[in-house]
C-alpha positions as CSV (number, residue, x, y, z in Angstrom):
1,X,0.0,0.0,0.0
2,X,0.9,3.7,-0.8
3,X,0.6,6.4,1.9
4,X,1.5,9.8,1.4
5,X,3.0,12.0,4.2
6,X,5.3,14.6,4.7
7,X,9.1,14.7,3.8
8,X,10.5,15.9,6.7
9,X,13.8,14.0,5.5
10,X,15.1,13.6,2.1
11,X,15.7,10.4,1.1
12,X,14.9,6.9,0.3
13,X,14.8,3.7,2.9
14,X,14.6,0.3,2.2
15,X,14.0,-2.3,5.3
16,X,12.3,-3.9,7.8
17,X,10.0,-2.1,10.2
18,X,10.7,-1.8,14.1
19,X,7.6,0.0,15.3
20,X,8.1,1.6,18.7
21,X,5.9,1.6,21.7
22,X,4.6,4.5,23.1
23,X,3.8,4.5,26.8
24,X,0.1,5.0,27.6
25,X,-0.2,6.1,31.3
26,X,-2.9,4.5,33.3
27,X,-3.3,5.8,36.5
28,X,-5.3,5.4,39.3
29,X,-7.1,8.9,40.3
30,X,-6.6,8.1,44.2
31,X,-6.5,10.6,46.8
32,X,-3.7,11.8,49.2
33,X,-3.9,12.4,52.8
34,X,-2.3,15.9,53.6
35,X,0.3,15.1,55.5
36,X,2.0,13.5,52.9
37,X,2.0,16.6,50.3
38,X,5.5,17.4,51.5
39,X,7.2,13.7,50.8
40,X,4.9,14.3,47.2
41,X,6.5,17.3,46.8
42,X,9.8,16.5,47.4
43,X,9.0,13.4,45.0
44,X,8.4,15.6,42.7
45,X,11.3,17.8,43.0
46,X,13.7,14.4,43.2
47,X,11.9,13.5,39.6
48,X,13.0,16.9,38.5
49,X,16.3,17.0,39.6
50,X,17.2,13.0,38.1
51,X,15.5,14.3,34.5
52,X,17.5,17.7,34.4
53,X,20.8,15.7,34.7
54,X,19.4,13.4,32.2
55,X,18.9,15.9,29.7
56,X,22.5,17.7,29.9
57,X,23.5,14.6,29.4
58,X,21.8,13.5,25.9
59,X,22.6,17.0,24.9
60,X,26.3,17.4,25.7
61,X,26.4,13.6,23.7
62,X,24.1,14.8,20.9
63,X,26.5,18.1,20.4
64,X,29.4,15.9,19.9
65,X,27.8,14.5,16.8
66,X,25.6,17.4,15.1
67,X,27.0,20.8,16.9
68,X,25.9,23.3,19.2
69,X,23.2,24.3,17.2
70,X,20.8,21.1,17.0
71,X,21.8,20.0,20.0
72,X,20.3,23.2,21.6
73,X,16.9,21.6,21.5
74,X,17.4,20.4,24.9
75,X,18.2,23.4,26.2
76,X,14.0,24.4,25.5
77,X,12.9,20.9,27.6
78,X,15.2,21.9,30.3
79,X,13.4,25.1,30.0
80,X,9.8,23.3,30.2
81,X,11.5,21.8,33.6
82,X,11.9,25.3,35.0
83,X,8.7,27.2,33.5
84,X,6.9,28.6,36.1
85,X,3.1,28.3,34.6
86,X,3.9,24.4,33.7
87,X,5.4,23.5,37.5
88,X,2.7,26.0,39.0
89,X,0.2,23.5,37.3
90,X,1.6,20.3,38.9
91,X,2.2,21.8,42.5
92,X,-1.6,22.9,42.5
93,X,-3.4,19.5,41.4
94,X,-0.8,18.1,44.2
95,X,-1.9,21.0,46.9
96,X,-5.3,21.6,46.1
97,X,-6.5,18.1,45.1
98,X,-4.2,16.1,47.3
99,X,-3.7,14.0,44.2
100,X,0.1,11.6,43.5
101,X,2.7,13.6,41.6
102,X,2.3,11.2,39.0
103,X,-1.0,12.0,38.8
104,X,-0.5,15.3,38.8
105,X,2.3,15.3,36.0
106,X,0.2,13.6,33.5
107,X,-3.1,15.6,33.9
108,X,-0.3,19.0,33.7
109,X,0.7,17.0,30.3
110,X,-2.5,16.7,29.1
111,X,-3.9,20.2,30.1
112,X,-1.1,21.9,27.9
113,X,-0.8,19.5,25.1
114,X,-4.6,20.1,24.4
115,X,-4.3,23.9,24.5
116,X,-1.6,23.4,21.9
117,X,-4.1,21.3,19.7
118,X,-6.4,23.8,19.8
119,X,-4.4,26.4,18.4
120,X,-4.4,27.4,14.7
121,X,-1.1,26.9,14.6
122,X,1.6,23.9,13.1
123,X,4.5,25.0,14.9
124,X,3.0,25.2,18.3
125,X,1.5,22.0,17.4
126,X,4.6,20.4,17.4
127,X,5.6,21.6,20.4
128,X,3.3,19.6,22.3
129,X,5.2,16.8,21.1
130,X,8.3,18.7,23.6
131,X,5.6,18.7,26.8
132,X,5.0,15.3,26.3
133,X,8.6,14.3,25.9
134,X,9.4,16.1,28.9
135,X,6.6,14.8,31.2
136,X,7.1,11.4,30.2
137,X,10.6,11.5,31.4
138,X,9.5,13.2,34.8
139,X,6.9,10.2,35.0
140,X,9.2,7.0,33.9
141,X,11.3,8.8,37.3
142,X,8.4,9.1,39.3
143,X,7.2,5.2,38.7
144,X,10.3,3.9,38.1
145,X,9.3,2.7,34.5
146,X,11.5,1.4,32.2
147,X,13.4,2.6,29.2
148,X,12.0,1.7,25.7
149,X,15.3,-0.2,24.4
150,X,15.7,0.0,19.8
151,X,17.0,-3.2,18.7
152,X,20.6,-3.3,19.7
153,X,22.0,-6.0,17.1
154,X,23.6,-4.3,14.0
155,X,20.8,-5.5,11.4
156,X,19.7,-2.0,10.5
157,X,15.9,-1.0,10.4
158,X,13.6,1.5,9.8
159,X,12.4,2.9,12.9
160,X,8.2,3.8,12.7
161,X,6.5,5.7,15.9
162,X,3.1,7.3,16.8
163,X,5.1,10.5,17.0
164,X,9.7,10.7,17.8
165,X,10.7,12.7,20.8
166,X,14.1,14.7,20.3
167,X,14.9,12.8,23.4
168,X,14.5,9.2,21.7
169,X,15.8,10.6,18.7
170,X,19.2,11.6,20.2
171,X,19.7,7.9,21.5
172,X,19.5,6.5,18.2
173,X,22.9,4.8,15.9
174,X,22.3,6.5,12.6
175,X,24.2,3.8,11.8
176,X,21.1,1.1,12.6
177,X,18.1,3.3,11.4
178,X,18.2,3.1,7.7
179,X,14.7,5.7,7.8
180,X,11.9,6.6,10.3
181,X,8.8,7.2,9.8
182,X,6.0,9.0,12.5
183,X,2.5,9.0,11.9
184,X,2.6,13.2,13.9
185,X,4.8,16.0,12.7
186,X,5.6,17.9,10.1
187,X,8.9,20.1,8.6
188,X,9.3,21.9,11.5
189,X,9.3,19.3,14.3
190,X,12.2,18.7,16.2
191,X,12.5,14.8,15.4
192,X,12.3,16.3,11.4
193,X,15.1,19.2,12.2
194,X,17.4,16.2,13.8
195,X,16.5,13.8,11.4
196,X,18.0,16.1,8.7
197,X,20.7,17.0,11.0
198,X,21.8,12.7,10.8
199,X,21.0,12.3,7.4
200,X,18.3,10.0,7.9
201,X,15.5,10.0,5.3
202,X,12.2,10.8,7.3
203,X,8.3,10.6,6.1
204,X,5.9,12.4,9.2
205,X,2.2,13.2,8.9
206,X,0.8,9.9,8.4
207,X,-1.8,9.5,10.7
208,X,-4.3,11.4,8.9
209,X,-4.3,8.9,6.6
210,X,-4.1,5.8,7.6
211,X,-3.6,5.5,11.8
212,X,-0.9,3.0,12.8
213,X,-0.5,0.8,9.5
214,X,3.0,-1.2,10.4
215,X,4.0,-4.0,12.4
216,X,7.2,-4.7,13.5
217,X,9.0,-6.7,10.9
218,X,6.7,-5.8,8.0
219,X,8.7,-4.5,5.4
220,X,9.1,-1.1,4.3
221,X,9.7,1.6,1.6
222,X,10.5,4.9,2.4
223,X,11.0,7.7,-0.2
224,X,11.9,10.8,2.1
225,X,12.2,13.4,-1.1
226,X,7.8,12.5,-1.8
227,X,6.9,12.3,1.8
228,X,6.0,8.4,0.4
229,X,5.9,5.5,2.3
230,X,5.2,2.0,0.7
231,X,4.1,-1.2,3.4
232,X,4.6,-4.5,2.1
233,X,6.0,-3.3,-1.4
234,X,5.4,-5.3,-4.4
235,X,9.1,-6.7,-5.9
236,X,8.9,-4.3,-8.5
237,X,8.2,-1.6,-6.2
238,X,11.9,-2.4,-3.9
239,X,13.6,-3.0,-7.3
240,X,12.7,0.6,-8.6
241,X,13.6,2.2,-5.6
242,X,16.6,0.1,-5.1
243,X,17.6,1.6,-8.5
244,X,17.0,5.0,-6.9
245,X,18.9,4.6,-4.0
246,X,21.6,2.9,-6.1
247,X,21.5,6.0,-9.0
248,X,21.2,9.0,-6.1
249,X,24.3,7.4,-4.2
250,X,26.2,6.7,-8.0
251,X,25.6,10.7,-8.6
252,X,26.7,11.7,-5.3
253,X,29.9,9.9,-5.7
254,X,30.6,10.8,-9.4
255,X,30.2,14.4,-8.4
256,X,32.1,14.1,-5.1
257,X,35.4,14.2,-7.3
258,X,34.7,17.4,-8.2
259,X,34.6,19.1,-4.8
260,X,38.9,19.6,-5.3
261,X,38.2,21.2,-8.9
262,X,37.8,24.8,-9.4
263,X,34.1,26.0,-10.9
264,X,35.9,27.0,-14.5
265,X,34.1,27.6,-17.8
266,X,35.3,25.7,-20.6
267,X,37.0,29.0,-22.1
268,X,38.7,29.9,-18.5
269,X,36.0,32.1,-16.9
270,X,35.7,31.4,-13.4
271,X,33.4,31.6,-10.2
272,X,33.5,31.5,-6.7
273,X,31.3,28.6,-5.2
274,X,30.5,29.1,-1.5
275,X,27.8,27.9,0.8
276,X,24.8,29.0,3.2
277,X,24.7,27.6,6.2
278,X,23.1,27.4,9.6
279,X,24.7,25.4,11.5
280,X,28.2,23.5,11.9
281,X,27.1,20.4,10.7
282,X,25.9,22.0,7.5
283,X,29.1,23.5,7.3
284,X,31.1,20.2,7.5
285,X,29.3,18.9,4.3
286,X,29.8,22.2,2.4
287,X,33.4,21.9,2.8
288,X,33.2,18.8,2.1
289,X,31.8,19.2,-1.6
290,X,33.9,22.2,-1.8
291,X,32.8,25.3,-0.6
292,X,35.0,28.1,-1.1
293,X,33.9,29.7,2.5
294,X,30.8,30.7,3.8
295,X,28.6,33.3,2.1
296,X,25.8,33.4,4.3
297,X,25.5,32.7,8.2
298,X,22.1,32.3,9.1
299,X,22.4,33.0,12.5
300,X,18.9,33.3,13.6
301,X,19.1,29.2,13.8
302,X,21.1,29.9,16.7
303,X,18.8,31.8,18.4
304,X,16.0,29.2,17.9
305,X,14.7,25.6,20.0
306,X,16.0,27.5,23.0
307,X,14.5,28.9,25.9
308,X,16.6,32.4,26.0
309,X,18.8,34.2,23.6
310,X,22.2,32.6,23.6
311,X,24.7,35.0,25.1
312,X,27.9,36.4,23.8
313,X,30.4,33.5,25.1
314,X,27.8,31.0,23.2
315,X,28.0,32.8,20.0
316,X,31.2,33.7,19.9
317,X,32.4,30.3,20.2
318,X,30.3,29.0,17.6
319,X,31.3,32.2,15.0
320,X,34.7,31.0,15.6
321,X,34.8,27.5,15.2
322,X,32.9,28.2,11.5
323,X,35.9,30.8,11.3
324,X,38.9,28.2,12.1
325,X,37.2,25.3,10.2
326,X,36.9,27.6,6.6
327,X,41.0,28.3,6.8
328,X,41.2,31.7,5.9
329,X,38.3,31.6,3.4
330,X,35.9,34.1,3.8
331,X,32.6,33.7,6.4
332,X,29.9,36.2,5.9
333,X,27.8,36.4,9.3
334,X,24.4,37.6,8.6
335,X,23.2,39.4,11.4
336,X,19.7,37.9,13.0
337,X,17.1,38.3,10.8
338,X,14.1,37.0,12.7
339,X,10.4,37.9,12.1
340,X,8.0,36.9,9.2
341,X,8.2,33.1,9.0
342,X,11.0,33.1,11.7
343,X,10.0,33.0,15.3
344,X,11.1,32.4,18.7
345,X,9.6,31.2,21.2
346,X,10.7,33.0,23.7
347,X,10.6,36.3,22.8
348,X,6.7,37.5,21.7
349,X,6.5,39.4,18.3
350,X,3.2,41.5,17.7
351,X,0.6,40.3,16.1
352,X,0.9,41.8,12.3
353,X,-1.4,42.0,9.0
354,X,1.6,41.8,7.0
355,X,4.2,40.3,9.0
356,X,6.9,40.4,6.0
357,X,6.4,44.2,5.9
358,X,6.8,44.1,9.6
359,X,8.8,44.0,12.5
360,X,11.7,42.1,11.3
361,X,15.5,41.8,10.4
362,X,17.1,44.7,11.4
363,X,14.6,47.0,12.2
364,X,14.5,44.5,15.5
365,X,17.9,44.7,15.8
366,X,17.9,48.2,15.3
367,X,14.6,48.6,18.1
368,X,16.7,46.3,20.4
369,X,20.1,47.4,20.2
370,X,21.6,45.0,23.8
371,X,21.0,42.4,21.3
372,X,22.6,43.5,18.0
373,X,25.3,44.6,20.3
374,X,25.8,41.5,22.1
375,X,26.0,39.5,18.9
376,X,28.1,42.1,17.0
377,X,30.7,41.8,20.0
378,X,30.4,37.6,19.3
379,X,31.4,38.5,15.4
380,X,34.0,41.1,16.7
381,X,35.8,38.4,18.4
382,X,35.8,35.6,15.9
383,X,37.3,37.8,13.7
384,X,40.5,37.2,15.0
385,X,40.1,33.6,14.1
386,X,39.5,33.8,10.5
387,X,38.3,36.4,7.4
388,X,35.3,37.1,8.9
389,X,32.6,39.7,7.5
390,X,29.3,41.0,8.5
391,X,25.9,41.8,7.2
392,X,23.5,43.2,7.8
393,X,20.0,42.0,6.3
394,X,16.8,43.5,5.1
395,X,18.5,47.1,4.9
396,X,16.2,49.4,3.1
397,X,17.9,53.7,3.8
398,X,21.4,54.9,4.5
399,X,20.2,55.7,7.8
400,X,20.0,51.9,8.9
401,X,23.3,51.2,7.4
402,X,24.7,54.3,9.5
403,X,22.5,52.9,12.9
404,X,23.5,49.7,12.8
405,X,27.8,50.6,12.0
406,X,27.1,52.8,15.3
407,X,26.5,50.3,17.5
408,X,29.3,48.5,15.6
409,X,31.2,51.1,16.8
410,X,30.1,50.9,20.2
411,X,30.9,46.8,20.4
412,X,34.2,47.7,19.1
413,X,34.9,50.0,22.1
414,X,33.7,48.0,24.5
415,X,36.3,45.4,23.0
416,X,39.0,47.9,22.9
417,X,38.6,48.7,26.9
418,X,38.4,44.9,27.7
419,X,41.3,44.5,25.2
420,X,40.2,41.7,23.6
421,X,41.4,41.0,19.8
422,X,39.0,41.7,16.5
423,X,40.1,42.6,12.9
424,X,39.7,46.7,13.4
425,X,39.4,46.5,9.3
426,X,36.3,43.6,9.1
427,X,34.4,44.3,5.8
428,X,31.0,45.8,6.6
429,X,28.1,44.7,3.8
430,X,24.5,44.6,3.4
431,X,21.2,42.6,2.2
432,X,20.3,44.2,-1.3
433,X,16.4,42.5,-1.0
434,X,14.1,45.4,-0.8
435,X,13.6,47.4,-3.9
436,X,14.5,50.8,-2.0
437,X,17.7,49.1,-1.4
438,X,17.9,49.0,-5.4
439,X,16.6,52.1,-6.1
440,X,19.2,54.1,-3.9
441,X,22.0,51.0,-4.4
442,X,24.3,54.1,-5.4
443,X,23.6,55.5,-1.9
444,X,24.5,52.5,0.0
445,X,27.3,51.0,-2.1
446,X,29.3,54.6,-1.0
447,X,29.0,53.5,2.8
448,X,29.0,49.5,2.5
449,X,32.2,47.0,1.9
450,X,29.8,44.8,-0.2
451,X,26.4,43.4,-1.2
452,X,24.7,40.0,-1.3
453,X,22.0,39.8,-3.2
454,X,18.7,37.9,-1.6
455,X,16.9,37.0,-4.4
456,X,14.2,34.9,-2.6
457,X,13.1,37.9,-0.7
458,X,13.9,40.5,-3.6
459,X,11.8,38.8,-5.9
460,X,9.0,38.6,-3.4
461,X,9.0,42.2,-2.9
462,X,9.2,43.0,-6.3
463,X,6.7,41.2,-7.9
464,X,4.5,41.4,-4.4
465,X,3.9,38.0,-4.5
466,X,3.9,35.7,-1.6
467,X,5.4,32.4,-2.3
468,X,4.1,30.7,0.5
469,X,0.2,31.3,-0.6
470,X,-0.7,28.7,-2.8
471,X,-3.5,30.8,-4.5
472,X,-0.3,33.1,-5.5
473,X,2.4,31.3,-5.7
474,X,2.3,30.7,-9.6
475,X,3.2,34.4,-10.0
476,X,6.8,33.7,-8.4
477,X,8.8,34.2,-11.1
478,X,12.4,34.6,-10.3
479,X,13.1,35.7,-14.1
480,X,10.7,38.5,-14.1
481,X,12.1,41.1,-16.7
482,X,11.7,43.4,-13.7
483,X,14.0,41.2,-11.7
484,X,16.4,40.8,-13.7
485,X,16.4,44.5,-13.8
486,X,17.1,45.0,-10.1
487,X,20.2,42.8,-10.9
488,X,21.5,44.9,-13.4
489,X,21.1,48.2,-11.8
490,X,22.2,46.3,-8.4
491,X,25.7,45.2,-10.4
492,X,25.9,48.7,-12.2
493,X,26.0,50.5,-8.8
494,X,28.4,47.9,-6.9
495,X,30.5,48.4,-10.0
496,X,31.2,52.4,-10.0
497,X,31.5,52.6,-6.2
498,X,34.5,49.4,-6.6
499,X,32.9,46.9,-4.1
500,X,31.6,43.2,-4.4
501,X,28.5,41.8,-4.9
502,X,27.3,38.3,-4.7
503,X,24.3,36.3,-4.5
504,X,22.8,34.1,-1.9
505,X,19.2,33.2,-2.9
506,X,17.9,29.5,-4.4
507,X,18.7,31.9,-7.9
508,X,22.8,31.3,-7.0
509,X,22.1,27.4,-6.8
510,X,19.8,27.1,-10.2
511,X,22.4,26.4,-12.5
512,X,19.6,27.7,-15.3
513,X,21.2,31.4,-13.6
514,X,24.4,30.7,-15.1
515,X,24.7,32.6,-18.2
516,X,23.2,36.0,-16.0
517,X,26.1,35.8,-13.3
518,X,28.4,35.4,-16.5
519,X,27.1,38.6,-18.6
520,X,26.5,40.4,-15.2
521,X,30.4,39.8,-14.3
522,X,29.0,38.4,-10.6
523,X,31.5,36.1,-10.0
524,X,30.6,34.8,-6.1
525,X,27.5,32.8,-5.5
526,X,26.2,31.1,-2.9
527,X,24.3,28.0,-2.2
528,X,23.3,25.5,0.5
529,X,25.4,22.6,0.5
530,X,23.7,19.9,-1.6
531,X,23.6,22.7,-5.0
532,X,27.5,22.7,-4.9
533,X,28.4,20.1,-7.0
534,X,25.6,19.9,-9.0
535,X,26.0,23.9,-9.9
536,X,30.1,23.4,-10.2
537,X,29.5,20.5,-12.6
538,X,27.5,22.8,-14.6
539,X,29.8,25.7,-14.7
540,X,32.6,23.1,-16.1
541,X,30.4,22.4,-19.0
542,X,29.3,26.0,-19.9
543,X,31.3,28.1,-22.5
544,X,31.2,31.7,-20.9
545,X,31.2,33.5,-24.9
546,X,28.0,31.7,-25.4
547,X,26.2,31.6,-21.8
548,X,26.7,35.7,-21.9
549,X,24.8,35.4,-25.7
550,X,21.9,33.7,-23.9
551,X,21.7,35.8,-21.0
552,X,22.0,39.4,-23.6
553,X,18.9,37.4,-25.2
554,X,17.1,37.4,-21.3
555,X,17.8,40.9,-21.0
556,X,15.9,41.9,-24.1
557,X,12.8,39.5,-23.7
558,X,9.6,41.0,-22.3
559,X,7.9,37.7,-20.4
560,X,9.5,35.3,-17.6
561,X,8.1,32.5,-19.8
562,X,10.3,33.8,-22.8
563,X,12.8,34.2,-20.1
564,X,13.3,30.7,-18.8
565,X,12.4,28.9,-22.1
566,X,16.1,31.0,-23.6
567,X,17.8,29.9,-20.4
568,X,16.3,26.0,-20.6
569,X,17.0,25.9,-24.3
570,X,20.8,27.1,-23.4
571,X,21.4,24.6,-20.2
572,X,20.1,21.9,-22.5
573,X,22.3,22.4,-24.6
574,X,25.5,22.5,-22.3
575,X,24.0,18.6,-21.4
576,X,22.4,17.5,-18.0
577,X,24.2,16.7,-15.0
578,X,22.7,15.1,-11.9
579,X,19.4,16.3,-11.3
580,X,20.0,16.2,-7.6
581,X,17.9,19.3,-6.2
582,X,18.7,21.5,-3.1
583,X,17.2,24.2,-0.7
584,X,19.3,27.3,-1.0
585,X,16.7,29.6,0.6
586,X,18.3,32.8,2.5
């Protein structure tokens, strides 16, 4: 049978099922005398205590194999552990109702994790899924219940559950869990973020469809780039997809030669292939297919799956690993850029009509200046470590540019009294991705080191079409005339003022962009991780003289359909590498 799900994970899984129990807490609704509220309480407390340690734990081993960044997930289920309103719950079903703090743990659960339900709302959704995993730890302490043990033999399988707590997911071999599958979550859950982090393809979502539809042992395809899942698969079902598996791991290794060789035209025309990252794991496998550096940072991952904002000593020492581990080559460190789609939980944005005109990027950074301070003194000091740059995103009038170097300013002081080392020359750079920023790019190219180009946003706000509205999202079209207008005149200013300009938008990793960069003269792009390769390999079978007479034709069409059909006819004809896609959004 066929079931469609999510794909949390991308890609595909061939095995044998191990479905994993998930406790169901029966218990009994008895009554306490009072005078034993205060060995409850202290119970409780003990319960606490054992599960906090437990945590640190998983998450100090879980850093060791994804980072400081993933791994920060526990720090919001410590946080659970310490919030006021969810403890002040459990104390007063204990105090008022004289009730077990067993008892009173699972009805605290189940109070919060139905509010969550309730909400309109996928992300907070998903955090239920956090509640639970942190109650159920306080409760296997507090009645002395067993761990659920994975199969410990080396027979690898693919691991299906009702829903996968980052807690359970941190205990898992990658090396035994060929795929997982859970019948709750979606993108956005923890278990999917970690999942991606290990590499393990992951299908989520399915119980809308179908409930629980595997037993253990039942075999099982997974096809994490579909959101697919096959149970009991015909044979010509596992041959296909063995063919898959076999063709997508052939590709990978064909292109991995390639990660040494330098992204060369055929006639000696060369560009500079870096990556976008978000974490250090990510910026292990750029490296690993090549990168030339780091063109964009996104910090704001750092700042998210946490209970607080991560403090200077945290950041730095995350800034300056990236630093060390790119030897010399250049790290662009995006300042936060919260706000629209990006939230934290932890720190309450209004309530907007139009968030992605809102309160966002630097304009919070701008409102909230101890922040942008405190993370501009992290940058500061990882500078010494490496060729580290900054920029800022979402800039839109001079006077921005000039706030934000102020505080700059300030951080660097502050460094200077405490006399701790920073590059006193870092490059400075902004965001173009607003058309004001276009419109006066003269302005701001006299008072920046360089530009990056955010296309995903740019095109957004110049076409005024939201990509993420399905009713819209046909309109999306990256080679708008008018977009490819903002290029131009973004490239024409950069060019009289003598500065750099890049690009860092899913437009750097579609190798159908190609011939623009050439006939532009933009020479640095940047792409996530899994585009490198695929866009180098392309690169090494353009002719430059050629691309730049396909990309004059662009600039003189009138329609994005006339657009991409010049571009498609001229990558066709340059042959097709692997078709392996990647997300490259900034």
């Amino acid at each position: 049978m066929k079931i469609q799900g999510i794909n949390g994970a991308a890609g595909v899984a061939i095995g044998k099922a191990f479905v994993l129990p998930s406790w169901e807490w029966d218990l009994p609704d008895q009554k306490m005398d009072s005078v034993d509220l205060a060995q409850e309480f202290e119970r409780l407390y003990e319960g606490i205590r054992t599960s906090k340690d437990e945590i640190e734990f998983i998450k100090n081993e879980f850093k060791e194999v994804v980072g400081p960044e993933e791994s920060s997930i526990f720090d919001a289920h410590l946080a659970i552990l310490e919030d006021p309103v969810f403890m002040n719950e459990i104390r007063g079903i204990i105090e008022r109702q004289y009730k077990a703090a067993e008892v009173a743990v699972k009805e605290a659960i189940d109070h919060f994790v139905t509010m969550f339900d309730l909400l309109d709302d996928e992300y907070m959704k998903e955090r239920a899924i956090d509640i639970k995993d942190v109650g159920n730890r306080l409760l296997k302490h507090l009645l002395g219940a067993p761990e659920i043990t994975l199969p410990s033999d080396t027979q690898p399988y693919i691991l299906v559950a009702k829903e996968l707590s980052p807690s359970q997911l941190a205990h898992l071999n990658p090396s035994h869990v060929l795929g997982i599958v859970t019948l709750i979550g979606g993108k956005t859950s923890h278990s999917a973020i970690m999942a991606r982090a290990l590499g393990i393809p992951l299908v989520s979502g399915l119980e809308a469809s179908v409930g629980m539809p595997v037993d253990t042992g039942d075999m099982l395809v997974v096809d994490g780039d579909n959101g697919l899942v096959f149970t009991e698969p015909d044979r010509k079902t596992i041959e296909r997809y063995t063919m898959i598996r076999s063709n997508q791991l052939k590709k990978k290794e064909q292109l991995q030669v390639l990660a040494t060789v330098d992204a060369i035209t055929k006639d000696g025309a060369m560009l500079h292939l870096a990556s976008n990252i978000s974490s250090v794991k990510e910026l292990d496998l750029a490296l690993k297919h090549g990168a030339k550096g780091v063109g964009l940072f996104r910090t704001e991952f750092l700042y998210m799956d946490r209970a607080t904002f991560p403090g200077e000593q945290e950041q730095y020492e995350v800034y300056r690993l990236v630093a060390e581990k790119t030897a010399g080559q250049s790290v662009v460190i995006r300042t936060l850029d919260i706000g629209g789609d990006k939230q934290l939980d932890y720190f309450e944005l209004p309530e907007e009509d139009n968030p992605f005109l809102g309160y966002r990027a630097i304009r919070i950074s701008l409102d909230r200046k101890d922040l942008f301070k405190t993370q501009l003194t992290a940058i500061l000091r990882a500078s010494a470590a490496g060729n580290v740059k900054i920029m800022y995103p979402m800039i839109s009038s001079v006077e921005e540019l000039r706030q934000a170097n102020e505080v700059l300013r300030e951080a660097m002081a502050d460094l200077d009294e405490r006399q701790v080392a920073y590059d006193p020359h870092i490059k400075v750079g902004i965001m173009i991705e607003v058309p004001a920023a276009v419109m006066i790019a003269d302005l701001l190219a006299e008072e920046a080191d360089f530009f990056s180009i955010g296309t995903n946003d740019l095109v957004q706000y110049v076409l005024a079409v939201d990509r993420m509205n399905e009713q819209i999202a046909h309109m999306y079209h990256p080679y708008h005339p008018a977009v490819l207008r903002m290029l131009r005149a973004t490239v024409d200013a950069a060019r009289t003022a003598g500065i750099e300009v890049s690009v860092c938008g899913e437009m750097a990793g579609d190798e159908r962009s190609i011939p623009l960069w050439l006939e532009l003269g933009i020479r640095n792009l940047s792409m996530s991780p899994q585009s490198l390769l695929r866009v180098k390999h392309r690169v090494l079978n353009t002719t430059a003289v050629d691309a730049k007479e396909a990309a004059r034709d662009c600039f003189a069409l009138r329609t994005s359909a006339d657009i991409e059909q010049r571009l498609q006819k001229y990558n066709d004809s340059t042959g097709n590498p692997d078709e392996q896609s990647g997300s490259n959004a900034s």
